[in-house]
Residue frames relative to the residue before (quaternion, step in Angstrom):
aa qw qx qy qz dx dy dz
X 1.0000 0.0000 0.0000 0.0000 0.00 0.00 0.00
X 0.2851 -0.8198 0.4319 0.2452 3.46 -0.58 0.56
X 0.5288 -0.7487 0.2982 0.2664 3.66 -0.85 0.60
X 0.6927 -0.6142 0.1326 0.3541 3.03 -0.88 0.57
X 0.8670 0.1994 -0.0727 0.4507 3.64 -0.60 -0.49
X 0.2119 0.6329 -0.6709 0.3233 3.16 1.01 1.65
X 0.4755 -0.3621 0.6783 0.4274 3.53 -1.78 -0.27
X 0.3870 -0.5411 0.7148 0.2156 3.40 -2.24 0.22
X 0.2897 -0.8478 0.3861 0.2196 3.55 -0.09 1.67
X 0.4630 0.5991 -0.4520 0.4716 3.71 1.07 -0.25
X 0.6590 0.5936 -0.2168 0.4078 3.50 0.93 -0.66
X 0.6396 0.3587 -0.2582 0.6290 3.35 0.97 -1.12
X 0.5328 0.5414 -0.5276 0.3803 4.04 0.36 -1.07
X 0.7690 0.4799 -0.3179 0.2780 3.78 0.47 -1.07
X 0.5485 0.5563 -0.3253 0.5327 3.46 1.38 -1.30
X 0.7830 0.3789 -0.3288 0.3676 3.95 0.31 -0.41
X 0.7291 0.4020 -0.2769 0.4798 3.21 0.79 -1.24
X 0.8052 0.4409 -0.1471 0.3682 3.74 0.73 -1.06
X 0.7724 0.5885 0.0715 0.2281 2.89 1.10 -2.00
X 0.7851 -0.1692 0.2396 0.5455 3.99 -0.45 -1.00
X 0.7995 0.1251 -0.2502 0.5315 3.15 0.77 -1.08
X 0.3868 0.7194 -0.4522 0.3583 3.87 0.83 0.82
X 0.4934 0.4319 -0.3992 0.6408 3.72 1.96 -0.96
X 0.7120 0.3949 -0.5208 0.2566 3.93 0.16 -1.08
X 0.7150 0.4808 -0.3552 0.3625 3.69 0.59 -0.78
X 0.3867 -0.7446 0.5234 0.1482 3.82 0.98 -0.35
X 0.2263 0.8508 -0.4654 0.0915 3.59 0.52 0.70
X 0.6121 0.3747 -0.4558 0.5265 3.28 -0.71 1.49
X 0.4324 0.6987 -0.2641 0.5050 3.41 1.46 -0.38
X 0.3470 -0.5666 0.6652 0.3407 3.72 -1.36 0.65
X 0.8682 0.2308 -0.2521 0.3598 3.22 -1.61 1.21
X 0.2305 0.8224 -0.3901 0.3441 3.05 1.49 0.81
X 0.7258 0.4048 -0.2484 0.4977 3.40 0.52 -1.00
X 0.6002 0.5999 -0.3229 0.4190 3.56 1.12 -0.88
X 0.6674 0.5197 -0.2338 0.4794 3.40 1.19 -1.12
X 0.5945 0.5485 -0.3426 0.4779 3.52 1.14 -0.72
X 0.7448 0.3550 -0.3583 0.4368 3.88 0.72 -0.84
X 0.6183 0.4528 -0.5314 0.3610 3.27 0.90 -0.53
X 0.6694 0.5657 -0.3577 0.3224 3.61 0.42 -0.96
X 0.7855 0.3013 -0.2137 0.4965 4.06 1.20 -0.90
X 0.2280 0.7845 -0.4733 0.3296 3.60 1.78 0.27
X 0.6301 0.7155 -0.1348 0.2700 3.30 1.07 -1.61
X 0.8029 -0.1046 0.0784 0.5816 2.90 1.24 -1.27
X 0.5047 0.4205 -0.4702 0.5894 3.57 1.15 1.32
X 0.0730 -0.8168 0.5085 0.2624 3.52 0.66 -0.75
X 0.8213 -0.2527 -0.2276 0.4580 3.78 -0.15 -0.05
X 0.5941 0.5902 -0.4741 0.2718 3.15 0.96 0.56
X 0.3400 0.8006 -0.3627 0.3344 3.33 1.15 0.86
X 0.6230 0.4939 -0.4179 0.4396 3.13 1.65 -0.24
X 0.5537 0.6881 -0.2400 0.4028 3.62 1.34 -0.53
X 0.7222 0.2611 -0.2801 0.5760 3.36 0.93 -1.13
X 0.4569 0.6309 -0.5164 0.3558 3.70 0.97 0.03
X 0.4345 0.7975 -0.2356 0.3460 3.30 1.10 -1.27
X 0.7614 0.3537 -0.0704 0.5387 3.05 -0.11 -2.33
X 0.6813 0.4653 -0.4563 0.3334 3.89 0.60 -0.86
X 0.4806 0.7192 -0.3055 0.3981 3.29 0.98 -1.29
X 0.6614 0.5057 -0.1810 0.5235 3.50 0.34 -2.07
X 0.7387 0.3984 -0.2637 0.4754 3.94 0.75 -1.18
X 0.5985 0.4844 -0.3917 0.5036 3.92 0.56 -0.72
X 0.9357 0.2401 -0.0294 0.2568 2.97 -0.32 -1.20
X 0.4649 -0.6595 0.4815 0.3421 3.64 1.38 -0.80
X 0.8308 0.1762 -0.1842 0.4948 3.12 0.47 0.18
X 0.1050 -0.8803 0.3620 0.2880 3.54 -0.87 0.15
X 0.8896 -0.2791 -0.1377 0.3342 3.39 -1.05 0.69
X 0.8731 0.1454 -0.0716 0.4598 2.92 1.33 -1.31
X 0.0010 -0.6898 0.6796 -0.2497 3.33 1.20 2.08
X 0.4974 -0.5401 0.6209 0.2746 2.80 -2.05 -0.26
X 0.4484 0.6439 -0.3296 0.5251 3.50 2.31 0.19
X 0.5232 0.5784 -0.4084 0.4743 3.65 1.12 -1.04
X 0.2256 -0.7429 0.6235 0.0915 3.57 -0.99 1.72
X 0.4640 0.5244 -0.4894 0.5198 3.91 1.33 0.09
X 0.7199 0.5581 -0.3728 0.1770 3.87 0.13 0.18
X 0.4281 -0.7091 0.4333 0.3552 3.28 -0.72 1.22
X 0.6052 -0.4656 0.6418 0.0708 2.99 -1.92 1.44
X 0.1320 -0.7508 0.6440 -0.0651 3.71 -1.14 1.53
């Protein structure tokens, strides 16, 4: 049986990757991923850089540090 006051993670995957808090983060954008930890820091703490990651990898197709990732800064 599952416990109470969890979230329904299929649910939350959408609100980030797709959803409300997908316009706040701006994916495909430089500083995307950065925006994602600050925003899920809140209430993952360090595992927010990870599931950023996978979101990233899920928005966009690619993850952060390809050489495909069109949000990366140019050296």
């Amino acid at each position: 049986m599952a416990s109470k006051g969890r979230g329904n993670a299929s649910t939350l995957r959408r609100y980030w990757s797709t959803g409300p808090g997908a316009a706040r983060i701006r994916w495909g954008t430089p500083g995307d991923w950065t925006r994602c930890t600050r925003q899920l820091h809140k209430y993952m703490g360090a595992r927010a850089k990870g599931y950023c990651q996978l979101l990233h990898r899920r928005a966009t197709g690619v993850y952060t540090g390809s050489r495909a990732n069109v949000g990366r800064r140019r050296r």
